[in-house]
PDB file of the backbone (N, CA, C, O) and the ligand in Angstrom, with CONECT records:
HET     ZN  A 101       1
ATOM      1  N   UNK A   1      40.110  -0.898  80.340  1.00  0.00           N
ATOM      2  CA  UNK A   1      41.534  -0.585  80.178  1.00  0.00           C
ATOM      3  C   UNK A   1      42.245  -1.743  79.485  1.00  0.00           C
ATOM      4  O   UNK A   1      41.949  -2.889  79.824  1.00  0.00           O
ATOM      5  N   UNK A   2      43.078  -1.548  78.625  1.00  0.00           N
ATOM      6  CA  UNK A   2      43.771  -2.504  77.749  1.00  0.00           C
ATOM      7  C   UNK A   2      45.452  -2.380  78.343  1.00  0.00           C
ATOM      8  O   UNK A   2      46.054  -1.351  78.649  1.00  0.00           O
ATOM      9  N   UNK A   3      45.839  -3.510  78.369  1.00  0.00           N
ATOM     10  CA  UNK A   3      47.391  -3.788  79.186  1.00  0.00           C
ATOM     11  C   UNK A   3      48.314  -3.545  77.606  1.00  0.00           C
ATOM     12  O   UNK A   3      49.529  -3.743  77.592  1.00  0.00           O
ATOM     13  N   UNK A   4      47.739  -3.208  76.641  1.00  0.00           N
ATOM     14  CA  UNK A   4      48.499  -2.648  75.568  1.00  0.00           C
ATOM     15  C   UNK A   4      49.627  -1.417  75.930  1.00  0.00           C
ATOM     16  O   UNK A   4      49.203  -0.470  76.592  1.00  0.00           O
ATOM     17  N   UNK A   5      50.914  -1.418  75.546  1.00  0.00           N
ATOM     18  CA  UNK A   5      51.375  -0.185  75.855  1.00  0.00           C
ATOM     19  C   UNK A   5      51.420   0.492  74.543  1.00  0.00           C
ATOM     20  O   UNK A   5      51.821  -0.217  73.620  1.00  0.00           O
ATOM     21  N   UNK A   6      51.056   1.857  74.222  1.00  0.00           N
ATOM     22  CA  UNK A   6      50.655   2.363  73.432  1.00  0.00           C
ATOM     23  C   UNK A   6      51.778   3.992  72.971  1.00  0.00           C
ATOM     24  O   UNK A   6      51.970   4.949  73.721  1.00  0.00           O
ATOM     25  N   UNK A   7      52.280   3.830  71.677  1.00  0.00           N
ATOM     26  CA  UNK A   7      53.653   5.012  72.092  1.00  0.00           C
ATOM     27  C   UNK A   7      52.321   6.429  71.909  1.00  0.00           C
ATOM     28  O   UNK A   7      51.396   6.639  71.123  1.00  0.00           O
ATOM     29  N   UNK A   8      52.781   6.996  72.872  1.00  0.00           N
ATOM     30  CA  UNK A   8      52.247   8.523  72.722  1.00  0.00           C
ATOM     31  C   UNK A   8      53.205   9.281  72.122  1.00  0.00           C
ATOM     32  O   UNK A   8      54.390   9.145  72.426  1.00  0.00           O
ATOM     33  N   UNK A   9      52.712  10.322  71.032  1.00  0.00           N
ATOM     34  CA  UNK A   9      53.916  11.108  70.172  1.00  0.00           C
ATOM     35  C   UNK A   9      54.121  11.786  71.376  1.00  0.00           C
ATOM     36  O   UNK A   9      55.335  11.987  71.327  1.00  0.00           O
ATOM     37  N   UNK A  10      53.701  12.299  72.488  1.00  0.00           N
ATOM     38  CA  UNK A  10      53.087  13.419  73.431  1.00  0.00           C
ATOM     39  C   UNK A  10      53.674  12.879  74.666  1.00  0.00           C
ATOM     40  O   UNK A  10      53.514  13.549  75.686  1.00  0.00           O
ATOM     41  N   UNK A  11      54.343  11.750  74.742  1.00  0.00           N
ATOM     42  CA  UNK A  11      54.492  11.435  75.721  1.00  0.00           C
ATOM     43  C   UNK A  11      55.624  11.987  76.939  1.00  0.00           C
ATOM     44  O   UNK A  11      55.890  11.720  78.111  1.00  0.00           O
ATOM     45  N   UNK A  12      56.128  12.986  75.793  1.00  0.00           N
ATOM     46  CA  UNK A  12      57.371  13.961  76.497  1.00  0.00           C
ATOM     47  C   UNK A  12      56.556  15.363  77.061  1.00  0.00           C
ATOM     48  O   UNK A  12      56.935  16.201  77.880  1.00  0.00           O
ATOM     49  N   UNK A  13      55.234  15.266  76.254  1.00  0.00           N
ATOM     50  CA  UNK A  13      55.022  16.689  77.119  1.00  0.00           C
ATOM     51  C   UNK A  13      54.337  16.952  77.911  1.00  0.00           C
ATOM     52  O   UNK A  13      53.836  15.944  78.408  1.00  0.00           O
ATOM     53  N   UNK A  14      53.853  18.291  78.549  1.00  0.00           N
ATOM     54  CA  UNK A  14      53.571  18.209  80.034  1.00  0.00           C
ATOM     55  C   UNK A  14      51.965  18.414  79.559  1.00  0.00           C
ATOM     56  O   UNK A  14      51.605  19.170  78.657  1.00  0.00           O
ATOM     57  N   UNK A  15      51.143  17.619  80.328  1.00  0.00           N
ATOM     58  CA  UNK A  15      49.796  17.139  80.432  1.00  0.00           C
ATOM     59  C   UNK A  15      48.998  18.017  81.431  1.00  0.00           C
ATOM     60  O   UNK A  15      49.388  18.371  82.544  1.00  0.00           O
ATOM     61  N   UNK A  16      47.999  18.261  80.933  1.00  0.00           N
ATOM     62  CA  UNK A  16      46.656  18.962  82.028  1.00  0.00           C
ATOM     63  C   UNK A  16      45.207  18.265  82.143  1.00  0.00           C
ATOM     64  O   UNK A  16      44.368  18.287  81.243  1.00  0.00           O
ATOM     65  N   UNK A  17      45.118  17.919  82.842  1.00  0.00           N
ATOM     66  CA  UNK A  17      43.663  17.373  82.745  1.00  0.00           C
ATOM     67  C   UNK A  17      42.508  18.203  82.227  1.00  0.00           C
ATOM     68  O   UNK A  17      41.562  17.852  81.522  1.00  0.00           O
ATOM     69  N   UNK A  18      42.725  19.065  82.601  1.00  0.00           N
ATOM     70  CA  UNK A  18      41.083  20.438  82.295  1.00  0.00           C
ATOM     71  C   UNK A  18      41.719  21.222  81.067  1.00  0.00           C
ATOM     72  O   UNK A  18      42.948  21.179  81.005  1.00  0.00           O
ATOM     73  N   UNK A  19      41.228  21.739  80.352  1.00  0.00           N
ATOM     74  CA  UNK A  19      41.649  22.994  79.380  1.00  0.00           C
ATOM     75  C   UNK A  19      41.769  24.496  80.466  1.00  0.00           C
ATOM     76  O   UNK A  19      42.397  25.458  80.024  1.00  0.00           O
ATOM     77  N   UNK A  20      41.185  24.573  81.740  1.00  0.00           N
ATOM     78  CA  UNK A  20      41.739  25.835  82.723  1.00  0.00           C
ATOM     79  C   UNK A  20      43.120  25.357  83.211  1.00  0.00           C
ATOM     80  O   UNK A  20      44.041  26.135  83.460  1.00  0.00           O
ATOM     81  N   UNK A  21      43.194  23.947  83.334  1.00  0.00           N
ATOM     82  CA  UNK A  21      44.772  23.855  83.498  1.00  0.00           C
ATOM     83  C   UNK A  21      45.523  24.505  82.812  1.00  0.00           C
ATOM     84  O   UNK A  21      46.130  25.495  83.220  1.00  0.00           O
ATOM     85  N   UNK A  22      45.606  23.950  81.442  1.00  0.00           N
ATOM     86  CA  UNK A  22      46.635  24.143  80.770  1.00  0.00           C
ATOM     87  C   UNK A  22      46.556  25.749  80.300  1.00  0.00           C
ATOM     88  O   UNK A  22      47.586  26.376  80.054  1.00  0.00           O
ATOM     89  N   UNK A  23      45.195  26.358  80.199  1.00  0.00           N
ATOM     90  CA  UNK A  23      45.317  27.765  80.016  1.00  0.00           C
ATOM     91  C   UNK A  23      46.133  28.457  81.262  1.00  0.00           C
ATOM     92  O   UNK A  23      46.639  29.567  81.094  1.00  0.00           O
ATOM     93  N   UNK A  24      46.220  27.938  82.211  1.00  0.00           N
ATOM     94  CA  UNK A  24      46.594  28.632  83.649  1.00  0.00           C
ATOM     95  C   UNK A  24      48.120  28.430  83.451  1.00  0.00           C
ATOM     96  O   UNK A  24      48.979  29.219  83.843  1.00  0.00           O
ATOM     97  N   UNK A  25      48.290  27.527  82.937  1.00  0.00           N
ATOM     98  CA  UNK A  25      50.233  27.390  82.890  1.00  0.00           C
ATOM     99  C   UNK A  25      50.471  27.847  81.529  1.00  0.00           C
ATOM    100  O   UNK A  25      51.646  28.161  81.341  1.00  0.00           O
ATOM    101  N   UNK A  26      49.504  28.009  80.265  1.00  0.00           N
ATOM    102  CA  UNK A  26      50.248  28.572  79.347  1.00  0.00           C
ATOM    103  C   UNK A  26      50.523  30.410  79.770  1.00  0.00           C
ATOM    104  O   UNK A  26      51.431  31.111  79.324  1.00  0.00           O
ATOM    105  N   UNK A  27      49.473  30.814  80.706  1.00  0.00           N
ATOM    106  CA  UNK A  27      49.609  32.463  81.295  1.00  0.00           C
ATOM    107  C   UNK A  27      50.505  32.452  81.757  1.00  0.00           C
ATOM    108  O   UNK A  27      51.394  33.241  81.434  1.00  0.00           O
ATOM    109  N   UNK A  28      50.688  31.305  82.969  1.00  0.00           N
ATOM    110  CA  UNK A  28      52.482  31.441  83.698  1.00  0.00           C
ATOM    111  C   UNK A  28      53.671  31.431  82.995  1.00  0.00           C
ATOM    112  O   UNK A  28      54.578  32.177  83.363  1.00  0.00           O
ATOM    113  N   UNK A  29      53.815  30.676  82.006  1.00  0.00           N
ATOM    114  CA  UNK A  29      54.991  30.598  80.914  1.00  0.00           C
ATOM    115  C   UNK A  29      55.004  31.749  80.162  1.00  0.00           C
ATOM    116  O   UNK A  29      56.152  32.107  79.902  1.00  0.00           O
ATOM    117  N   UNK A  30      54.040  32.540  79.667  1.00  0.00           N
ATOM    118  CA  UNK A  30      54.001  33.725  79.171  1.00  0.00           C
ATOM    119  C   UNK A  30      54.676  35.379  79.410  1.00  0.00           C
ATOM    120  O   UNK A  30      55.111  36.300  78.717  1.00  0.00           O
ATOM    121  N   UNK A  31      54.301  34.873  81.688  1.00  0.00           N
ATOM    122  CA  UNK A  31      54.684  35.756  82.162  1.00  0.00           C
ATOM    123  C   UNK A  31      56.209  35.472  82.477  1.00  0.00           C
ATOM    124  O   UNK A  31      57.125  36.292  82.399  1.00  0.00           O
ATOM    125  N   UNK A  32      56.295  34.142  82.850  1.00  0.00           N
ATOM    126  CA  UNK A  32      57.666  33.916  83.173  1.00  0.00           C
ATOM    127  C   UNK A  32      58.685  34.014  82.014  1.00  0.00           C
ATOM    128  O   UNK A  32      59.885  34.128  82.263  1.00  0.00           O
ATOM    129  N   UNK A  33      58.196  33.967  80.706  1.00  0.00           N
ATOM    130  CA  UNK A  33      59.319  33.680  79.782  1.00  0.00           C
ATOM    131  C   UNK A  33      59.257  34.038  78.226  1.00  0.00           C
ATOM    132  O   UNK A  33      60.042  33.810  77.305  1.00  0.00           O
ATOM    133  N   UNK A  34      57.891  34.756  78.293  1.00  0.00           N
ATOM    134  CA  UNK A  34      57.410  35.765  77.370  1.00  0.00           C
ATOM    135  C   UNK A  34      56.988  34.439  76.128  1.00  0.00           C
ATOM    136  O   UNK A  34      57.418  34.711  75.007  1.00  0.00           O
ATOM    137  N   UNK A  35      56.570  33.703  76.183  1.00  0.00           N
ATOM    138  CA  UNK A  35      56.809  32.420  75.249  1.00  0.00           C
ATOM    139  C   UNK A  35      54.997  32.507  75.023  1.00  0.00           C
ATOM    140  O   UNK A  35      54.223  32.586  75.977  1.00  0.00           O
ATOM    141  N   UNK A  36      54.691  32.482  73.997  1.00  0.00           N
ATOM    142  CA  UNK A  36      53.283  32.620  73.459  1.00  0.00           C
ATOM    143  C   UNK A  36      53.010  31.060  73.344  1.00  0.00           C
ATOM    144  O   UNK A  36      53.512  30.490  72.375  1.00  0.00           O
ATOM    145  N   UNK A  37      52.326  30.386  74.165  1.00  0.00           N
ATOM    146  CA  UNK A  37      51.583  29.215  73.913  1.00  0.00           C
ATOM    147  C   UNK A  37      50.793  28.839  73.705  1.00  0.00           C
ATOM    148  O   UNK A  37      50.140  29.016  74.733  1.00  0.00           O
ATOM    149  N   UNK A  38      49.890  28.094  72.697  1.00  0.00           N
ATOM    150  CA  UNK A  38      48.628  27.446  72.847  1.00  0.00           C
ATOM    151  C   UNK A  38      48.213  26.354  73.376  1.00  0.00           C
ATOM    152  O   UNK A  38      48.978  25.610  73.989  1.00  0.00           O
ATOM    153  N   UNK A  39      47.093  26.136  73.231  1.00  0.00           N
ATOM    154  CA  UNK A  39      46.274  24.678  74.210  1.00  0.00           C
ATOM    155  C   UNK A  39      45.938  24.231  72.902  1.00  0.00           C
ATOM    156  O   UNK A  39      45.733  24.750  71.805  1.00  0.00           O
ATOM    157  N   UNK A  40      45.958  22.652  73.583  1.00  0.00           N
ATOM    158  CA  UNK A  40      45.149  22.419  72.437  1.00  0.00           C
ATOM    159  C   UNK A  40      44.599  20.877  73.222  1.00  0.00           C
ATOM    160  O   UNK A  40      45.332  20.331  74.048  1.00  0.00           O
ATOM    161  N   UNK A  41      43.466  20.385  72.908  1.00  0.00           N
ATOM    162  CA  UNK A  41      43.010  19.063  73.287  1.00  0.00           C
ATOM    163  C   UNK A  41      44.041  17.844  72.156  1.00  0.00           C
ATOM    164  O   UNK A  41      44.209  17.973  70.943  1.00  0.00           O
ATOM    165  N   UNK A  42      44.528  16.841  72.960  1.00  0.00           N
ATOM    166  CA  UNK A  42      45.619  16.593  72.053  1.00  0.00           C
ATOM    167  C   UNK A  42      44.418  14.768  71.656  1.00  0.00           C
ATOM    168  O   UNK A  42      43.523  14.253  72.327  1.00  0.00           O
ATOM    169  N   UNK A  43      44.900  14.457  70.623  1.00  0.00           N
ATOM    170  CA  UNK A  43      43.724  13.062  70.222  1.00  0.00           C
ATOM    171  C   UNK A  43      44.404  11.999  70.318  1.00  0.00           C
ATOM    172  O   UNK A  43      43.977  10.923  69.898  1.00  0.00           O
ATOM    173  N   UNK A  44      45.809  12.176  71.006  1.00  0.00           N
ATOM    174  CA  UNK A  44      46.612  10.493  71.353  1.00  0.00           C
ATOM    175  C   UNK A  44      45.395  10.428  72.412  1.00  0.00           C
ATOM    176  O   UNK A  44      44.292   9.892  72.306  1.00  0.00           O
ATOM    177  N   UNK A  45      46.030  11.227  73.565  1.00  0.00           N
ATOM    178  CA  UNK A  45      46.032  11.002  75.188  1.00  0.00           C
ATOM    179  C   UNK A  45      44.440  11.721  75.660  1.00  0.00           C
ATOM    180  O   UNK A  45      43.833  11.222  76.607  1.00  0.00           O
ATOM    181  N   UNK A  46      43.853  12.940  74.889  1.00  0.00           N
ATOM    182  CA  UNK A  46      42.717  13.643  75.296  1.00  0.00           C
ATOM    183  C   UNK A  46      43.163  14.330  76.493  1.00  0.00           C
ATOM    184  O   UNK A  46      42.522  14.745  77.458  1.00  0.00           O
ATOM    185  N   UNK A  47      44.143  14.354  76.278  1.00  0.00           N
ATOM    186  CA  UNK A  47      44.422  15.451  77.684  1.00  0.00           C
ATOM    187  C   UNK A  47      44.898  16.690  77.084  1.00  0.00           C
ATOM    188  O   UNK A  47      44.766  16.804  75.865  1.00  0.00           O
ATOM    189  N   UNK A  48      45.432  17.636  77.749  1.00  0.00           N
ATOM    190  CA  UNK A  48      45.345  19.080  77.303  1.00  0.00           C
ATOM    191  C   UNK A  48      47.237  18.940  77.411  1.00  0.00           C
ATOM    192  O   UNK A  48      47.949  18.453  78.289  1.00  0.00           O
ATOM    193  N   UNK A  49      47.571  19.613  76.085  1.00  0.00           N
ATOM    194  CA  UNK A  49      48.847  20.502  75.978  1.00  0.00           C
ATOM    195  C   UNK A  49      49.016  21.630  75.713  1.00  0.00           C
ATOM    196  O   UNK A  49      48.041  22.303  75.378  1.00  0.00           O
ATOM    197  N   UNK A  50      50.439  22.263  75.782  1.00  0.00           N
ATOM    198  CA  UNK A  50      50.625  23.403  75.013  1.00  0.00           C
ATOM    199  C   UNK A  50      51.695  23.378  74.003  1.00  0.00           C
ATOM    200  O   UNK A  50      52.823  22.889  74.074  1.00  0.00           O
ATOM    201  N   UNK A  51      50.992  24.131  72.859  1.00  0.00           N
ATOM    202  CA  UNK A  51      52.187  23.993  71.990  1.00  0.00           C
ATOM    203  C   UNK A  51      52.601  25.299  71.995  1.00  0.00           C
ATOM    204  O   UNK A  51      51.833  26.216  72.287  1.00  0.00           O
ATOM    205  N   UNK A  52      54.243  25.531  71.571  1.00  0.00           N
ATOM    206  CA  UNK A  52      54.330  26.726  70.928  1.00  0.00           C
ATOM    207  C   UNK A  52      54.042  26.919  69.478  1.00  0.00           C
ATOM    208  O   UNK A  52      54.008  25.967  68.698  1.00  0.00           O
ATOM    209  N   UNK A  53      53.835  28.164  69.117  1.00  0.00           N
ATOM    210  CA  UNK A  53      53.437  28.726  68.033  1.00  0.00           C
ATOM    211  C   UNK A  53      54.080  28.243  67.216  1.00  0.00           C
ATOM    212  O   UNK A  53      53.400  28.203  66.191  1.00  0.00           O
ATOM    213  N   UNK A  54      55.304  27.717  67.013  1.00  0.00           N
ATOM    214  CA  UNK A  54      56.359  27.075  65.919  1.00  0.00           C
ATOM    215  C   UNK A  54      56.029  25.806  65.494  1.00  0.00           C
ATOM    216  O   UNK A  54      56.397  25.308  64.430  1.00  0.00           O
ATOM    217  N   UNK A  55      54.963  25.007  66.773  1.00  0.00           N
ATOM    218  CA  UNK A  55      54.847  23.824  66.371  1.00  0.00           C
ATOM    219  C   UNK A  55      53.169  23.471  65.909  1.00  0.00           C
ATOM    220  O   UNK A  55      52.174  23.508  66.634  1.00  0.00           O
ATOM    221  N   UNK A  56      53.241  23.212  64.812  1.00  0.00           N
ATOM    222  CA  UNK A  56      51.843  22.866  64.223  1.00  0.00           C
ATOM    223  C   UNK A  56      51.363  21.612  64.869  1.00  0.00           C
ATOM    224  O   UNK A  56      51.534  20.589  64.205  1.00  0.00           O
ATOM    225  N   UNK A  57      50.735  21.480  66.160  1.00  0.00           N
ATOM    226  CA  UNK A  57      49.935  20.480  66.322  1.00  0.00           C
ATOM    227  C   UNK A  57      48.628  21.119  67.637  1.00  0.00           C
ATOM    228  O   UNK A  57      47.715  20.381  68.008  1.00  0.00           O
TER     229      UNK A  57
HETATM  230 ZN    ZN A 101      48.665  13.855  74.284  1.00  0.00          ZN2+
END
């Protein structure tokens, strides 16, 4: 581990450890709010996000 602090572009958004995480909350947001999300393994952090469809990453 490096005591570097390091800016994450990502650092505002919400993180999943597993890719069933984040598939499991992009289904809940779907149902709750009709909002089409993807996963994606992100290459700052290697942890799992979701983007919406509007946002290319
Ligand atoms: Zn990230």
């Amino acid at each position: 581990m490096t005591e570097e602090t390091i800016y994450l572009p990502c650092s505002e958004k919400l993180t999943f450890d597993t890719q069933k995480q984040a598939a499991t909350a992009a289904l809940v947001a779907s149902h709750q709010h009709g909002s089409k999300l993807k996963i994606y393994k992100c290459r700052y952090c290697n942890l799992w996000h979701l983007a919406s469809n509007y946002e290319d990453n």
